[in-house]
C-alpha positions in Angstrom: -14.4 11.8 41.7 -10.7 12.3 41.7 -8.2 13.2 39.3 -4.5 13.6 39.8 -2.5 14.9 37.0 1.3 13.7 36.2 4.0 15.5 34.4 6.8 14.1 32.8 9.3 17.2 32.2 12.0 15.4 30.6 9.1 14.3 27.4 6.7 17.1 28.0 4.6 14.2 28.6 1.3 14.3 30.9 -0.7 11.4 32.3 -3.9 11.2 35.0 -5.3 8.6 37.3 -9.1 9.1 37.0 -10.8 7.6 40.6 -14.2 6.5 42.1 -14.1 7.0 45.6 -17.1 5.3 46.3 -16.0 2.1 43.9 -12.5 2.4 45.5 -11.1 2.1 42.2 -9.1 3.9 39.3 -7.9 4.3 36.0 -4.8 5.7 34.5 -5.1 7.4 31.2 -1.6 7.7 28.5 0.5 6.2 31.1 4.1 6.6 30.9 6.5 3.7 31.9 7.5 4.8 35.1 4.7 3.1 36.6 5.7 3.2 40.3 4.6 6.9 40.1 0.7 5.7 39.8 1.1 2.4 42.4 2.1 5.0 44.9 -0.6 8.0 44.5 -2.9 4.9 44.5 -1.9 3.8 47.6 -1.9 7.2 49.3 -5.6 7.6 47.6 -6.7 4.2 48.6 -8.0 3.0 45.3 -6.9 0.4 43.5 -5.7 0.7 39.6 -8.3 -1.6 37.8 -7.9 0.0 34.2 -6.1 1.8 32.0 -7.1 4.4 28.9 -5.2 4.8 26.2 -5.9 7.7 22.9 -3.5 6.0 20.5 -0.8 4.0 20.0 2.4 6.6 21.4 5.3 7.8 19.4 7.1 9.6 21.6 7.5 7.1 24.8 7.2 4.2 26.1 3.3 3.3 27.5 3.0 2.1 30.8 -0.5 0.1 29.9 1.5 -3.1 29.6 3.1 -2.7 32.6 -0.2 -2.1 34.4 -2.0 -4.8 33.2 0.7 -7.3 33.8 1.9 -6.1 37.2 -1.6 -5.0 38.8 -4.1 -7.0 36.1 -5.2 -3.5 34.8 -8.1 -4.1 32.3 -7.2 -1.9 29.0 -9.2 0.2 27.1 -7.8 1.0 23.4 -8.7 2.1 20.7 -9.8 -0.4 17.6 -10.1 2.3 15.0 -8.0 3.4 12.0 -6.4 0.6 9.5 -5.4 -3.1 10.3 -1.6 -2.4 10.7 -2.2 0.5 13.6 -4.0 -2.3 16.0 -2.4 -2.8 19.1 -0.9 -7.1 18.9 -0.2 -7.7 22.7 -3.6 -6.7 24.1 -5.2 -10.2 23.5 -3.1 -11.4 26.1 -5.0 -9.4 28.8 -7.8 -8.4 30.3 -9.0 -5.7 27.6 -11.5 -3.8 25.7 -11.3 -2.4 22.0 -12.9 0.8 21.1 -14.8 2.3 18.9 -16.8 5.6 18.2 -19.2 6.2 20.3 -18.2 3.5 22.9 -18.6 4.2 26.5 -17.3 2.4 29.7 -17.2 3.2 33.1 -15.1 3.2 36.5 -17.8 2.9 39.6 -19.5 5.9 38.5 -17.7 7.9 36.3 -18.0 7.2 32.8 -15.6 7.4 29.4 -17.2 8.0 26.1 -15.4 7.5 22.8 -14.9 9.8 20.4 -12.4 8.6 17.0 -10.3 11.8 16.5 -7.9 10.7 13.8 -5.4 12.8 12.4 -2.0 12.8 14.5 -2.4 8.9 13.8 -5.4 7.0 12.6 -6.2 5.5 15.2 -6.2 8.4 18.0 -9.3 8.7 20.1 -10.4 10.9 22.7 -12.1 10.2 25.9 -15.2 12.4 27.2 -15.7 11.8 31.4 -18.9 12.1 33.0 -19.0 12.1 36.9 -22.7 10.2 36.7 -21.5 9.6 41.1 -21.9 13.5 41.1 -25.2 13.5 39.7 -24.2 15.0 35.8 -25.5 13.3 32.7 -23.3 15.5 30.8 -19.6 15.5 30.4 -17.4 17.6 32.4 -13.9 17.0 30.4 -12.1 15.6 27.6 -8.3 13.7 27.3 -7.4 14.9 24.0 -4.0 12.7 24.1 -2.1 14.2 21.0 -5.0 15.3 19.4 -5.8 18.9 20.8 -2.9 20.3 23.3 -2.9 23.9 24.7 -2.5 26.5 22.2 -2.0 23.7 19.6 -3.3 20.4 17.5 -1.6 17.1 16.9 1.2 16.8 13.9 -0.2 14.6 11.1 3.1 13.7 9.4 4.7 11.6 12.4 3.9 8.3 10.6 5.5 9.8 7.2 8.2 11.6 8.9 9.7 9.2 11.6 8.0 5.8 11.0 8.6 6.4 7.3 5.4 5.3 6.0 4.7 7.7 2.6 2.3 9.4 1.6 0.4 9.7 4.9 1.1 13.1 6.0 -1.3 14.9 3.9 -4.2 12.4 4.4 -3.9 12.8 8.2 -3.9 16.6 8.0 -7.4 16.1 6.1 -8.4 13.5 8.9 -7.2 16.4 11.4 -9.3 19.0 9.5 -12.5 16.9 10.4 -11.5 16.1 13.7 -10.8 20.1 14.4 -14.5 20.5 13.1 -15.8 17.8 15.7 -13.8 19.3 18.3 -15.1 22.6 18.1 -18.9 21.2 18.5 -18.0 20.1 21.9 -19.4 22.8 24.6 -17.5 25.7 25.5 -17.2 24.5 29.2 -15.6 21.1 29.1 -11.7 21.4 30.6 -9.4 20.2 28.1 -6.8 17.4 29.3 -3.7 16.7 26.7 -1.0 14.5 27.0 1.7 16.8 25.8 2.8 20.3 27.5 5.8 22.6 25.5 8.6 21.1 24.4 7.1 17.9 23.0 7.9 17.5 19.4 4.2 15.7 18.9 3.2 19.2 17.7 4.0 22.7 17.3 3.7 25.6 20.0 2.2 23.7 22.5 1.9 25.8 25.5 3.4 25.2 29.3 -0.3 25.6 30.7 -1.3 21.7 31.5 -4.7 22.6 30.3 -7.7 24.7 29.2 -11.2 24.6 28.1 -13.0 23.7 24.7 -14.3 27.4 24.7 -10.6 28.4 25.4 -9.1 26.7 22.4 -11.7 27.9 20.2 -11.1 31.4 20.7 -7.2 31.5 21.0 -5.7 27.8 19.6 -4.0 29.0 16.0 -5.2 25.5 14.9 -9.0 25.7 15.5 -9.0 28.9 13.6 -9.7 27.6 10.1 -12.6 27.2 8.2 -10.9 26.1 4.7 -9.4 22.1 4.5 -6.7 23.6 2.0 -5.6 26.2 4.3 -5.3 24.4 7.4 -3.1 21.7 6.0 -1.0 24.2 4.7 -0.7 25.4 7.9 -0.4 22.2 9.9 2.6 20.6 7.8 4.4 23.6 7.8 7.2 24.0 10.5 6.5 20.9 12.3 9.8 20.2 14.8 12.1 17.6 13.6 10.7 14.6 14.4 13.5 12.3 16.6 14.8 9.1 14.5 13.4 6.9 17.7 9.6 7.9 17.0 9.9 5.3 14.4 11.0 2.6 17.2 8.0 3.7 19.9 5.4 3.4 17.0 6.5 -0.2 16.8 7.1 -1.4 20.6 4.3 0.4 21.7 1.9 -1.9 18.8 3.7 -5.2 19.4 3.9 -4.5 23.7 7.2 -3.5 25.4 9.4 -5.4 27.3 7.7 -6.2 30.7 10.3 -4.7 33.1 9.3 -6.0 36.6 9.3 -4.4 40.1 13.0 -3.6 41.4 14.5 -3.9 37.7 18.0 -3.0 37.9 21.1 -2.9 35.4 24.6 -4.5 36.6 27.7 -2.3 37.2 30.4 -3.7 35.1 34.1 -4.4 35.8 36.3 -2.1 33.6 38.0 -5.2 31.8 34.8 -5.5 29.7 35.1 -1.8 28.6 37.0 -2.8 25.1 34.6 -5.5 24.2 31.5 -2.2 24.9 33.2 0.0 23.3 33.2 -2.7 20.2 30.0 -4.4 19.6 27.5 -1.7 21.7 27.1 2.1 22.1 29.3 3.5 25.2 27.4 6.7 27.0 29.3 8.7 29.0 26.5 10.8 31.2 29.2 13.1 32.9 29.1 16.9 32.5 30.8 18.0 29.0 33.8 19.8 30.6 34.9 16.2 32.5 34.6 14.9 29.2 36.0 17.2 27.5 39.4 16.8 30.0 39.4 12.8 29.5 37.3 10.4 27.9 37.4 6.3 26.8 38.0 6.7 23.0 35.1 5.7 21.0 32.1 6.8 23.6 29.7 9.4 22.9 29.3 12.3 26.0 25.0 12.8 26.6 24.9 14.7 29.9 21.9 12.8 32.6 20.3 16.2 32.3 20.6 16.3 28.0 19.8 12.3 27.9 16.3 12.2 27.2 16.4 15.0 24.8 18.9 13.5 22.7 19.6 9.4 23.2 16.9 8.8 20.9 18.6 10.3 17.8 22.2 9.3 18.6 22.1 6.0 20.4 21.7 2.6 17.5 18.6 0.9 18.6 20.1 -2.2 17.4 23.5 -2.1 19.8 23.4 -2.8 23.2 23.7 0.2 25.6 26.4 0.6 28.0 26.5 3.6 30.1 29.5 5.5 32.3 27.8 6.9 34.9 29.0 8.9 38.5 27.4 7.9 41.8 23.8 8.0 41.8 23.5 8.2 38.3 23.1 4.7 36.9 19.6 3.5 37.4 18.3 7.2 36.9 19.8 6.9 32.8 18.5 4.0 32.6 14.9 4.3 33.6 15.3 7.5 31.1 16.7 5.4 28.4 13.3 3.1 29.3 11.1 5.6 29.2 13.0 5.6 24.9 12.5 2.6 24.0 16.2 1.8 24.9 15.7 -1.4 26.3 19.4 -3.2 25.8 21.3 -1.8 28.8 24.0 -3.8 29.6 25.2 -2.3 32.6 27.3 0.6 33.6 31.0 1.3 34.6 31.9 3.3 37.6 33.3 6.6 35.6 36.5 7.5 38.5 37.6 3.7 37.8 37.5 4.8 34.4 39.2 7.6 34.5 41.5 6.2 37.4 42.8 3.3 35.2 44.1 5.6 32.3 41.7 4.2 29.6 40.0 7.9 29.0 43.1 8.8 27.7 41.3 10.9 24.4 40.2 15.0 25.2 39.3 17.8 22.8 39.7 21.6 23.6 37.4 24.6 23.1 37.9 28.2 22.6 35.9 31.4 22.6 34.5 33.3 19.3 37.8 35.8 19.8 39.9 33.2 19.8 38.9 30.8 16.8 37.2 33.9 14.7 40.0 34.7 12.3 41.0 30.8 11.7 37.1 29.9 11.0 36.8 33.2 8.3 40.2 32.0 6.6 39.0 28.6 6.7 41.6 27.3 8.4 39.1 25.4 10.8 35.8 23.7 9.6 32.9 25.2 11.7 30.0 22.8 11.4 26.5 24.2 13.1 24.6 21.6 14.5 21.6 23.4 15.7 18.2 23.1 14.2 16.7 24.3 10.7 14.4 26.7 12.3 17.5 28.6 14.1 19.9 27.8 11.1 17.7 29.7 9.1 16.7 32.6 11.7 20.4 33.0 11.7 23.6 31.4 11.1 28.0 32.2 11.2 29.0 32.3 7.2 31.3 30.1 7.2 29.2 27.3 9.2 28.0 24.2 7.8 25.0 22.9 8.6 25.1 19.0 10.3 21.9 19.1 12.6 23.1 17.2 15.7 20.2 14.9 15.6 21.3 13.8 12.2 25.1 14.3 12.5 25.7 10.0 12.2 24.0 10.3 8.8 26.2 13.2 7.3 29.6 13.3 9.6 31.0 11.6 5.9 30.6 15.0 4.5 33.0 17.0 6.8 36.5 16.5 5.3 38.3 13.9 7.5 41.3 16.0 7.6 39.7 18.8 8.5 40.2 20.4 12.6 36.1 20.5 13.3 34.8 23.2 15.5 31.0 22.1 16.1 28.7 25.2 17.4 25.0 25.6 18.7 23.5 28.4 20.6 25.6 27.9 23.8 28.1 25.2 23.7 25.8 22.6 25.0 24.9 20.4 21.8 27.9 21.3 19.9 29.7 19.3 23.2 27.7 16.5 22.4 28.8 16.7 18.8 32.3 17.2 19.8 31.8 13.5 20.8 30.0 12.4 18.2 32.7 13.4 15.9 35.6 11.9 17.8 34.2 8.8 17.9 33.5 8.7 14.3 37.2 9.8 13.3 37.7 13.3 13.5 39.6 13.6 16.2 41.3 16.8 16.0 37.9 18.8 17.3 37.7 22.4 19.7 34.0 23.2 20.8 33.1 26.9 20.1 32.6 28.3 23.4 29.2 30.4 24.1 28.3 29.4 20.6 25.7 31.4 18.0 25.1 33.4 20.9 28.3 34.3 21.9 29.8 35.2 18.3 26.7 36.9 17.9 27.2 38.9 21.1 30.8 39.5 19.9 29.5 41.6 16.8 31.2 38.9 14.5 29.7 38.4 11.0 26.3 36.9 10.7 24.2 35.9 8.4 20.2 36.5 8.2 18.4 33.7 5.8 15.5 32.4 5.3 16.2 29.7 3.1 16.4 25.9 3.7 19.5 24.1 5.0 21.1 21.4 2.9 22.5 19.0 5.0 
């Protein structure tokens, strides 16, 4: 048998390619979108991709399972579980399989059995892998997908909290409860494969290790520790991460099918003279460092760093707008297979940023300044210091006179900061609070200074803090 293990760091998001030597064949389980990844490890192998697995229908990315089946005629397995409007649409159109409890299938030798773990979505199944080529009639693993992760379970509230569907959050915590229960039957020795490492919001305190073992988990996951329903729901809805506005969108393409985009996809590079009418009808990206922003910048663009684009396009960049991107050398078709891996499919193209800057249209900057230097105007109020970091560190600790405006969220409560008000928007280090210096210049507020260092530095600077435990309004 072989298994290869792929890691996504940008999502936190892991996928494997499952092979039969002896069948020359393979199978990809959660792919991502970035499907060249598995074409090539199956060349190197020499297997050919023949199917692809999938535990539920993704939130947080874009699958790759359409992309298989219609570039290399990938038969896919998915799940057939949970109520009629979680069913995946696009599937009839292939080669496929739907799944239910119980349900096994096999590649050459090695075989998948089904087990229905709802909970993070109703839907969601895991997939238990015998190697019958090896001469075991027992499994040797599981692919949890977002049901059980390292150190950590599946949220239950994605549907209510980013796809907006009420009254669902509860309900899937008491799915999860039973699912938990099923889980911890399995034997102590199977590995434990999830599709999620740290820093995926699918969950909370998932650990860096890419797996574990069932015995593992049920000695040291926090989640599997319960024996009362009331008390682990209690627990599991509590201090979930916020939940990225473009869940809501993945939950959708991913169920319908995403846009087939084709080997050698590529996005045009523009001519500047089109920069008004992008700056107008779409969203303009600028992907260089803050600081070149910062010194000069086309009036009306937003500023997410390459290295900062995954984390935060999906909650700044309108879905419904087409995408246009300022990029430097090198940098153009790297943002945009991010912004694929999103969901953010309407990419115009991209403008070469020194012709930008070279033809006098970034002609807008804001300046920045260090906790000494802005202290004594934020206390007297003389500027408006807006905190755009999460609740969690808002309420671990927070400057006085700072208003909350969580960057994620800033588009839906940037009305709230007085428009003739000088802004000074602050995070731990400077980082977010640059992309929110954008945000707020391109939405009117144009007289804006970035707090230097941040939480961090003010805090480091023995200016006042304030310790609170209570939620934050806005």
């Amino acid at each position: 048998m072989l298994l290869k293990y792929f890691y996504d760091p940008k999502l936190a998001h892991a996928s494997y390619m499952v092979g039969c030597q002896r069948s020359g064949t393979a199978c990809i389980v959660d792919p991502g979108r970035d499907i060249e990844q598995y074409l090539d490890m199956a060349k190197r192998e020499g297997v050919t991709i023949t199917a692809v697995a999938e535990t539920h229908i993704h939130a947080d990315y874009v699958s790759g399972a359409r992309e298989l089946a219609d570039r290399v005629g990938a038969k896919l397995y998915v799940s057939d579980e949970g109520p009629a409007e979680w069913k995946y649409q696009y599937v009839k159109n292939y080669d496929h399989q739907l799944l239910h409890d119980g349900d096994t299938f096999n590649l050459g030798n090695i075989q998948f059995e089904v087990m229905h773990t709802p909970g993070h979505t109703p839907e969601s199944i895991s997939f238990l892998l015998t190697d019958q080529g090896g001469g075991a009639s027992t499994p040797m693993g599981i692919f949890t997908g977002d049901f059980i992760f390292v150190g950590s379970i599946g949220r239950p509230d994605l549907l209510e909290e980013a796809a907006g569907i009420m009254d669902t959050a509860e309900p899937g915590a008491r799915d999860l409860f039973e699912s938990m229960k099923r889980f911890r039957k399995l034997p102590d020795h199977l590995q434990v494969w999830p599709a999620h490492g740290a820093g995926s919001a699918c969950g909370k305190g998932l650990g860096a290790i890419p797996s574990s073992t069932v015995g593992y988990e049920k000695l040291y996951n926090p989640a599997l520790q319960y024996d009362d329903k009331e008390a682990f729901v209690k627990y599991i809805l509590a201090d979930q991460p916020e939940a990225p506005k473009y869940f809501a969108v993945m939950k959708r393409v991913n169920k319908e099918g995403p846009m087939i985009l084709g080997e050698g996809h590529h996005h045009e590079i523009l001519n500047g003279e089109k920069l008004d009418a992008a700056i107008r009808d779409g969203v303009v990206v600028d992907l260089r460092p803050a600081i070149e922003f910062a010194e000069g910048h086309v009036p009306g663009s937003i500023n997410i760093p390459l290295n900062m684009l995954a984390a935060w396009a999906g909650w700044l960049v309108d879905y419904d707008k087409p995408t246009y991107l300022i990029y430097q050398p090198g940098d153009l078709e790297e943002a945009a297979r991010v912004l694929h891996k999103i969901g953010c499919d309407d990419i115009k193209g991209g403008f070469d940023a020194s012709a930008i800057t070279g033809s006098g249209k970034a002609s807008e900057t804001y300046g920045a300044g260090t906790p000494e230097e802005l202290s004594q105007a934020i206390q007297s109020g003389d500027l408006y210091l807006i905190d755009v970091r999460s609740n969690d560190e808002w309420n671990a600790g927070h400057i006085e006179q700072a208003s909350h405006h969580f960057l994620g969220r800033l588009y839906d409560t940037v009305n709230s900061i007085p428009s003739d008000a000088k802004v000074v928007p602050q995070c731990r280090s400077g980082a977010r609070s640059a992309i929110a210096a954008s945000v707020l210049q391109a939405t009117g507020h144009k007289d804006v200074v970035n707090l230097t260092g941040g939480y961090t530095a003010w805090a480091k600077a023995n200016l006042p803090i304030v310790k609170d435990q209570t939620p934050a309004t806005a």
